[in-house]
C-alpha beads as a LAMMPS data file, in Angstrom:
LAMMPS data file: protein, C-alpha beads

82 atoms
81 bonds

1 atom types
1 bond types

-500.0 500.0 xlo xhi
-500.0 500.0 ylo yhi
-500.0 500.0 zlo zhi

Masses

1 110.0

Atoms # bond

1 1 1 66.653 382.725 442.262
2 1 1 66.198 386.104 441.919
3 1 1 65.874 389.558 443.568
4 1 1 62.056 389.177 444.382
5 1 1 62.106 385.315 445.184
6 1 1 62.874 383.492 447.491
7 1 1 62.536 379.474 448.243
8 1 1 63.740 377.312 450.943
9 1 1 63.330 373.351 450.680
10 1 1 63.267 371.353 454.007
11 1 1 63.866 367.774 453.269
12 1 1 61.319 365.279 455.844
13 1 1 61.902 361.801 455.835
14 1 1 60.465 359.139 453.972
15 1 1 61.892 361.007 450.700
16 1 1 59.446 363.859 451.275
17 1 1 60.403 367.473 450.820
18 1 1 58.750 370.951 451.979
19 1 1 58.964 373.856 449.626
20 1 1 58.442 377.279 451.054
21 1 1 59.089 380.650 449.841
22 1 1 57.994 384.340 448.732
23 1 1 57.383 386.373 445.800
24 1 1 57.654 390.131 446.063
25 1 1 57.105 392.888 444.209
26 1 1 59.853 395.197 442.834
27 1 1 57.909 397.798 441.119
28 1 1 54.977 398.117 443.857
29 1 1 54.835 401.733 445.782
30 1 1 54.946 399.477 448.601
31 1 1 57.240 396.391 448.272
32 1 1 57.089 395.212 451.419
33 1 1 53.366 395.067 451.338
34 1 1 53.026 393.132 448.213
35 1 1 53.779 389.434 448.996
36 1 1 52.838 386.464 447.728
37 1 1 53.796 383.659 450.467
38 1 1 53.873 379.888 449.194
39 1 1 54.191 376.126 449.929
40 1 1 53.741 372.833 448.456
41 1 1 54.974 369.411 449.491
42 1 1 56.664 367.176 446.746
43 1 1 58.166 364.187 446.798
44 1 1 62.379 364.535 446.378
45 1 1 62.738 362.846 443.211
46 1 1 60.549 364.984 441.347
47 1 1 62.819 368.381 442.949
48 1 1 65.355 368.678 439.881
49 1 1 61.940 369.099 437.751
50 1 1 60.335 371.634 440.395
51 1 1 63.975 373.851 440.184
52 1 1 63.676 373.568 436.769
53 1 1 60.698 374.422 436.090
54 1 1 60.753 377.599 438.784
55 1 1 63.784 378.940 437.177
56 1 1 61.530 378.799 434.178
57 1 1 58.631 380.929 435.570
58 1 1 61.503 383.227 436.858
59 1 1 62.883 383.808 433.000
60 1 1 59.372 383.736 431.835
61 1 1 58.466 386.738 434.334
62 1 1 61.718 388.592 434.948
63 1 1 62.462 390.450 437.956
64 1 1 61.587 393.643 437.186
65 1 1 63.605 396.654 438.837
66 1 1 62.116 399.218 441.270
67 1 1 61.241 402.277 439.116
68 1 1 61.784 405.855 440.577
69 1 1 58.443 407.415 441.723
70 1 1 59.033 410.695 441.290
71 1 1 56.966 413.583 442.462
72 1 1 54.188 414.840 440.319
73 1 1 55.438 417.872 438.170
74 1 1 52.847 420.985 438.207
75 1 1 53.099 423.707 435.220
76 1 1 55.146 426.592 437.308
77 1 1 52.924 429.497 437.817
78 1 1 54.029 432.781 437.102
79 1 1 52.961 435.289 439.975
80 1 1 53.801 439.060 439.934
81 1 1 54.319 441.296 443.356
82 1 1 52.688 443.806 443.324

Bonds

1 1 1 2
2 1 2 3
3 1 3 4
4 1 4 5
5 1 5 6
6 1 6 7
7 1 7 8
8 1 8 9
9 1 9 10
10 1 10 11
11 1 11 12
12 1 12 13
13 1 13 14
14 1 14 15
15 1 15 16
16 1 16 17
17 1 17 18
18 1 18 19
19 1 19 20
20 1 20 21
21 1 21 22
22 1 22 23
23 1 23 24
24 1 24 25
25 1 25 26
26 1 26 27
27 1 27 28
28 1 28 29
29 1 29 30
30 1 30 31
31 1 31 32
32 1 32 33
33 1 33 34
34 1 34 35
35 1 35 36
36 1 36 37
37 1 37 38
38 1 38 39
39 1 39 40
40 1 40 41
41 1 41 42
42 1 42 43
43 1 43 44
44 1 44 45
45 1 45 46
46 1 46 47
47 1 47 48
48 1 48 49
49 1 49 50
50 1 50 51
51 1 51 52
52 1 52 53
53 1 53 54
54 1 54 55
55 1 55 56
56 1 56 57
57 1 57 58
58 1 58 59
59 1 59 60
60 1 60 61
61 1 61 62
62 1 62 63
63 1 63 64
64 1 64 65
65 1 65 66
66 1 66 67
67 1 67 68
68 1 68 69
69 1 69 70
70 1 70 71
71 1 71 72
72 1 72 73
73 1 73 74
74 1 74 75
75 1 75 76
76 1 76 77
77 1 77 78
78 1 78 79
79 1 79 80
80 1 80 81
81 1 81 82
């Protein structure tokens, strides 16, 4: 779905379905720390709605890409030698 989310469905019987997955963060200092795990049980017939509407939340709240953490810059300090 997308770089930061992830979903498996496991279809039961009697036309039930398990959906499990992760969301993680792609702009946290620490991604792998920053996961939100979910699940929900729906019924299989309603699954072409759930897809659709989680591709929706994924357009709605893109993916954003890891930004580059640099270093903090300090003024450089002039020193003479005596």
């Amino acid at each position: 779905m997308g770089d930061g989310l992830e979903a498996e469905i496991k279809f039961k019987n009697a036309g039930q379905a398990d959906v499990l997955g992760r969301a993680r963060s792609q702009i946290s200092l620490v991604p792998d720390q920053s996961i939100l795990s979910f699940s929900f049980e729906t019924d299989q017939s309603f699954l072409a709605q759930t897809v659709r509407q989680l591709k929706g939340a994924v357009a709605q709240f893109p993916v954003r890409k890891a930004k580059s953490w640099a270093q903090p810059r300090f003024a450089d300090s002039h020193v003479d030698s005596c």
